[in-house]
N, C-alpha and C positions, 0 to 999 in steps of 0.2 A: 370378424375382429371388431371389438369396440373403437372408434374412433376416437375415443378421449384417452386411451391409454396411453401412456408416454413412457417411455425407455428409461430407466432413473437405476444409477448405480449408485454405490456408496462409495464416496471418495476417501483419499486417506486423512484430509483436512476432518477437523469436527464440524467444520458449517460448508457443507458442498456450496460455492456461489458461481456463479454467473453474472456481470453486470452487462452483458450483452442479451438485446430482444429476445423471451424465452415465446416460441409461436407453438399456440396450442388452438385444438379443433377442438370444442363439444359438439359440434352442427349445426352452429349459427355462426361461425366467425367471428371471434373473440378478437381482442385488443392482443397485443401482444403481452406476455407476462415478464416479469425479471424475477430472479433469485433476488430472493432478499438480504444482502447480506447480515442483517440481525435477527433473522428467522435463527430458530432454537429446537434440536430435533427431541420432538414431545416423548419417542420412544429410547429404551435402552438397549443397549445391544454392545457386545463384546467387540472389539476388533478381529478382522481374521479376513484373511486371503481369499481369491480366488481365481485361475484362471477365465473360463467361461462358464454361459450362463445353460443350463439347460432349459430352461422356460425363463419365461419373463416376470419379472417381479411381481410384486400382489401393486394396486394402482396408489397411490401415496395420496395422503391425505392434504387437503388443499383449503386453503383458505385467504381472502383478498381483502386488500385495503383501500379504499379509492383514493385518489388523488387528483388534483385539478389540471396538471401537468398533462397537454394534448400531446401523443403521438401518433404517428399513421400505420393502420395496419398492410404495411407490406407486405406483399406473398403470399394474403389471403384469399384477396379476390381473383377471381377471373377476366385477363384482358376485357375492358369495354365498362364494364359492371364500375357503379360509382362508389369512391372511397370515402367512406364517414371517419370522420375525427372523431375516435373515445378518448374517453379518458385513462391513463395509463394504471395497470393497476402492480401490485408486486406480489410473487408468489412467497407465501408460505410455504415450505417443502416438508416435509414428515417422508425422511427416504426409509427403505428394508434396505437390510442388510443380502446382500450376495449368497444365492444358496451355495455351498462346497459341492461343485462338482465333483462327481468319482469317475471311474474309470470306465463304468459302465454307462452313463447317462447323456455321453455326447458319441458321435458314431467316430471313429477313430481310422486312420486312413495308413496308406502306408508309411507317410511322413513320421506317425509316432512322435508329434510337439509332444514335450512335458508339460503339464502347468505348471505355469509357474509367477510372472506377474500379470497385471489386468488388461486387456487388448482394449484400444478407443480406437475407435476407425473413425477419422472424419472426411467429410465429403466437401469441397466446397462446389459451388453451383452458384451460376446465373442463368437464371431464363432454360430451366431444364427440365419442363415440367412432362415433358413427351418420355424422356426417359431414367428420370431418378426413381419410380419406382420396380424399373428392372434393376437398376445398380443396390437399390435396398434390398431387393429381395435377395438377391444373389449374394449379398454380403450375411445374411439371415440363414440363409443355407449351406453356408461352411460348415466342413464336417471337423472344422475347428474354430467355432463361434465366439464372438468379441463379446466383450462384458457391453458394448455403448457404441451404437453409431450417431454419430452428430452430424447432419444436413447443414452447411452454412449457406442459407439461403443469402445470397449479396446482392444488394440492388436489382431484384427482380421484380419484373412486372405482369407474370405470366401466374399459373397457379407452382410451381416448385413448391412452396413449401408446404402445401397442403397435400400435392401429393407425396411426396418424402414421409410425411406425418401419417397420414392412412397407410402407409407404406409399414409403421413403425422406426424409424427414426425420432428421437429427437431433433428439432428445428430451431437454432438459433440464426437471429439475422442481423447480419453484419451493422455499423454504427459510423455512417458517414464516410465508409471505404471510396477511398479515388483511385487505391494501388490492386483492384482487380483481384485475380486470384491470391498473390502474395499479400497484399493487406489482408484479405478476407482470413486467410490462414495464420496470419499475427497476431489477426484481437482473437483469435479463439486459443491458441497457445499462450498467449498471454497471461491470460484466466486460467488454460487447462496445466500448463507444466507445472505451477507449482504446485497443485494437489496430486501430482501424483509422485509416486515412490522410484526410481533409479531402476529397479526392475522390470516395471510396469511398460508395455509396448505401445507405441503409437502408428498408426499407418493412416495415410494419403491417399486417399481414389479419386480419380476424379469422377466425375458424373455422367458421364457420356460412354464409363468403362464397366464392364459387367466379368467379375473375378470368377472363375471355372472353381466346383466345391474344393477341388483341393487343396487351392490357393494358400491360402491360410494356416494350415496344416504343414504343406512342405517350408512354406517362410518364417513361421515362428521355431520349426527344426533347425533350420538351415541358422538362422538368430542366435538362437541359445548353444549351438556346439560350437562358434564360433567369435569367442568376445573379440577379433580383432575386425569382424567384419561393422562397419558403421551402419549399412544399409540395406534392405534384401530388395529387389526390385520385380519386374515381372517379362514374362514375353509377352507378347500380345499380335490378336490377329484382328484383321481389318474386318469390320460389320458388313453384313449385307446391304446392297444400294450403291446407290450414286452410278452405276452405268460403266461404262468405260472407264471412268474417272477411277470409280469407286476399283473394279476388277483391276488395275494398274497398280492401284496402293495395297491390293492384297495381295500381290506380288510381291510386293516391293517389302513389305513384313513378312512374309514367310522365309524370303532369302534372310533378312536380318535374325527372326530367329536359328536358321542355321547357324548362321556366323556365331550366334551366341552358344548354342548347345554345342558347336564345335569347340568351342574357347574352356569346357564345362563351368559357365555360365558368367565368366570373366567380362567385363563391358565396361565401357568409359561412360555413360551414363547412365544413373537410376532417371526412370524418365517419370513425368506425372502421369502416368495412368494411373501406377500402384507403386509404393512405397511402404517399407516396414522400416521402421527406427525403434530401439531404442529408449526412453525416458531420458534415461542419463546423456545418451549424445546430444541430444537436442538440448541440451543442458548446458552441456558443454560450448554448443556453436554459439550460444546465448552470451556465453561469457567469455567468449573470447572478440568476438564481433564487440561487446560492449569494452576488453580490454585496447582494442585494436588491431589486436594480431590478426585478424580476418577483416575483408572489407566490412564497412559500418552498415551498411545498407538503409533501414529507415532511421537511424540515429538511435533506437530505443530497445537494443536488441533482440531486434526481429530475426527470427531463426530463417526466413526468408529476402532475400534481397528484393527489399519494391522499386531500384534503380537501374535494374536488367529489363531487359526484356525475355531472359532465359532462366528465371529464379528455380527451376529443378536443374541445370548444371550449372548453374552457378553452386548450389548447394553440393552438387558432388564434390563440384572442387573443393570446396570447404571440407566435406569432411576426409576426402586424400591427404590436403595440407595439414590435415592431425593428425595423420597417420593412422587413418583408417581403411580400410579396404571395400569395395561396393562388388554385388553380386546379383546376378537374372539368373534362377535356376532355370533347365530346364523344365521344369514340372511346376513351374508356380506361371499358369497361361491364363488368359485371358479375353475377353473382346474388345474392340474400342472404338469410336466409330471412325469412319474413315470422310472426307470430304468430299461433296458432293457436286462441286463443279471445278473450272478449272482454276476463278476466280479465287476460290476462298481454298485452293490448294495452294495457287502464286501467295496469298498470306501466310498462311500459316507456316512454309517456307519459308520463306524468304524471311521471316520471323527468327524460325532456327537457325539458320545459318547466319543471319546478322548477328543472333545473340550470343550463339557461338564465339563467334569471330572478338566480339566485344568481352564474353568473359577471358579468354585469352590475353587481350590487352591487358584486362583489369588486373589481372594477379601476375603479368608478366611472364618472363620465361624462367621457369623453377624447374626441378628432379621431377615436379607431376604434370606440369603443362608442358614440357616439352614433345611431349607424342600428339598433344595436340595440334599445338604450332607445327608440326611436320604433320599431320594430315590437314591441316590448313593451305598449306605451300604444296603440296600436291593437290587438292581439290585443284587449288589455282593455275597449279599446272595443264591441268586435266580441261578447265575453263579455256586457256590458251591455246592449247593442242586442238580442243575444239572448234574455235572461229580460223582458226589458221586452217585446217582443212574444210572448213564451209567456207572459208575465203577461197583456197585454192580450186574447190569443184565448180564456187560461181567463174571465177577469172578462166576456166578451161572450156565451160561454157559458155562465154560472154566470146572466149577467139574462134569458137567453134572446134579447140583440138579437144577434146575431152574424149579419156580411154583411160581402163581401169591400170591401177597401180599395183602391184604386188605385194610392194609393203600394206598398202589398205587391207586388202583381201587377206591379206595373211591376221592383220588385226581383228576384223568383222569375223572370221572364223573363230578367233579364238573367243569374240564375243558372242556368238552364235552358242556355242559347246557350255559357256558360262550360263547362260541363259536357261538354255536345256536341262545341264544338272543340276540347278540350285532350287528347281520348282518341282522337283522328282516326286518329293513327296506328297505333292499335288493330286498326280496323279498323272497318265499318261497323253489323257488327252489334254495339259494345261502341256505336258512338256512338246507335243506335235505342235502345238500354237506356239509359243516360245519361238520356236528353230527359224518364224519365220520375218523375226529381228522385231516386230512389232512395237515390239516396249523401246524402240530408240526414240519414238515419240517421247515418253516420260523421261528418258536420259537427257536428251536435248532441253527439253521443258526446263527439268532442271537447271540444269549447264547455265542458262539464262536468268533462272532465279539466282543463282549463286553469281553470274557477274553481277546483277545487279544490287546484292549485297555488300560483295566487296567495294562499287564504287562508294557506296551510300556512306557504309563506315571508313572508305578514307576519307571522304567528304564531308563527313560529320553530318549530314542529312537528318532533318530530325525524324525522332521514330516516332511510331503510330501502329497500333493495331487494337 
């Protein structure tokens, strides 16, 4: 594949722009380029639809203007390698228009998506350069393919954007982000919602997640036969790696997808692995966060809150309180990487559940949080039940009476039997490991992450991660 090719759709604006870094490889490592917003498209062309793309456009025609204004080529170089200040220059774009896929030209799965608006998939990414170009390819291989995938490379210092781009993505890089993932996703929505059309689909992957071919196909179905739904979301299973560590969280997601395909596909969050919206809704969160009716989050209506630390449920909440519905089919699965030691699992933890806990405060107790707030008060429960029996077995061992209890045993049984059938589909030899309670490691682990949350947020303890 030519490395200068660049992924270029036609928007429904007449001047497609971007005023965020546009990063392009010829095979020296360029400056980074911008749309120009008074670029002029030199060709004529009719408007008209399309869902996806069956091949990639013909390469647009390009042309630069220098300017004196230094900026630094982020995401081009490779850790170590020294970064030269160019001079910034601006793209000229000359876009093609979208071929009309038919019916025959993209492979068609049992999902059965209609076409019907234009799919953008964006990626946001820091420091992911080991693996965004699995996550592009695997978005390139949907047997229901996106008109555009956009890599937000965000303050990275690794190669991501170069490889996203040899990948085929489009590579935009973020513009003085301090708010991480949810900034990263505000200046591109920012620019991106208003060129597109109320029809037209947007989805969220993140970069560390790899969507299964059918992905796409069953969520843009599951979308369009269902205007009351706000969000499609995904199952996902944990990546190979990390050890013990890693084998415990692929447990621990295969039981969550049961719970989900048992629910048929019902779930109290769309989480960031994979996300399908919409146009319109996201439109909508836009204007109502800017009216007040939803929290404000960065003041500028950002369809993301950059003041959580859990800006994918916080967004759910948001779009429940508009009375919309969110959904994980089963059939829309995926991979995602799992943690690879015990440190950066106590984070990424201890993250969720604080932020959890915090979006809950933020919107109070309403008709949609209150299921949460009652799996909040049991968690806590469950925290309490816990140290009160690790209290009770050390105090039985510290008098020397210690003898088992009945009530325990009767409980540990019924965790034993839970354990066994929720990893069935595993396989038999995961379900003979199971029976032998093993995973109370990971329970307990928990347990402890989750007090420690709870204190932090009544103690207002400031957050970090």
């Amino acid at each position: 594949m030519d490395v200068r090719r660049d992924i270029h759709t036609r928007m429904e604006a007449p001047h497609n722009t971007f005023r965020l870094p546009l990063w392009r490889d010829p095979g020296n490592r360029p400056p980074p380029l911008r749309f120009c917003p008074q670029a002029r498209h030199t060709r004529e062309h009719k408007p008209h639809r399309a869902a996806a793309t069956a091949s990639l456009p013909e390469e647009p025609t390009l042309s630069t203007d220098q300017t004196t204004k230094p900026i630094d080529t982020r995401g081009g170089r490779h850790i170590g390698q020294h970064r030269r200040r160019i001079p910034a220059q601006r793209l000229h774009l000359t876009q093609t228009p979208l071929e009309t896929v038919t019916t025959g030209s993209v492979k068609r799965a049992i999902g059965r998506a209609k076409p019907g608006g234009r799919l953008i998939v964006v990626v946001p990414a820091h420091n992911e350069e080991q693996g965004i170009r699995e996550t592009v390819q695997a978005l390139h291989g949907q047997t229901y393919r996106p008109n555009r995938v956009i890599v937000v490379a965000d303050n990275c210092t690794d190669d991501t954007a170069g490889e996203a781009y040899r990948a085929g993505a489009q590579v935009l890089s973020t513009d003085g982000n301090t708010h991480k993932k949810a900034g990263a996703l505000n200046q591109v929505f920012a620019e991106l919602l208003p060129q597109l059309a109320d029809d037209d689909l947007v989805m969220v992957v993140d970069a560390d997640s790899q969507l299964d071919a059918d992905f796409l196909n069953f969520a843009v179905s599951k979308l369009n036969a269902d205007p009351g739904l706000g969000a499609v979301g995904g199952i996902f299973r944990g990546s190979e790696g990390g050890g013990f560590v890693g084998h415990l969280q692929r447990n621990e997601y295969a039981r969550y997808a049961r719970d989900v395909a048992r629910l048929k596909g019902k779930c109290l969050v769309v989480t960031g692995t994979a996300a399908l919206f919409r146009a319109v809704t996201l439109k909508r969160v836009k204007q109502e966060r800017l009216a007040g009716r939803l929290p404000t989050g960065d003041g500028r209506g950002g369809i993301y809150d950059t003041s959580v630390l859990t800006e994918d449920n916080e967004l759910t909440f948001a779009l429940l309180h508009l009375g919309y519905r969110v959904l994980s089919p089963k059939e829309c699965t995926l991979t995602t990487e799992v943690m690879e030691s015990w440190l950066d699992l106590w984070r990424q933890r201890h993250r969720w559940k604080r932020g959890a806990i915090e979006n809950c405060v933020q919107y109070g107790l309403t008709k949609v949080t209150w299921r949460y707030w009652g799996r909040q008060i049991f968690t806590m429960f469950g925290v309490l039940v816990t140290f009160t029996y690790l209290a009770t077995v050390a105090y039985s061992l510290t008098l020397g009476h210690f003898h088992l209890q009945p009530l325990w045993m009767a409980v540990s049984a019924v965790f034993v039997v839970e354990r066994v059938v929720t990893v069935r589909h595993r396989g038999w030899k995961h379900m003979l490991v199971a029976a032998t309670m093993y995973e109370l490691i990971l329970d307990m682990f928990l347990q402890f992450v989750h007090a420690k949350a709870y204190a932090d947020a009544l103690l207002g303890r400031e957050r970090n991660w």
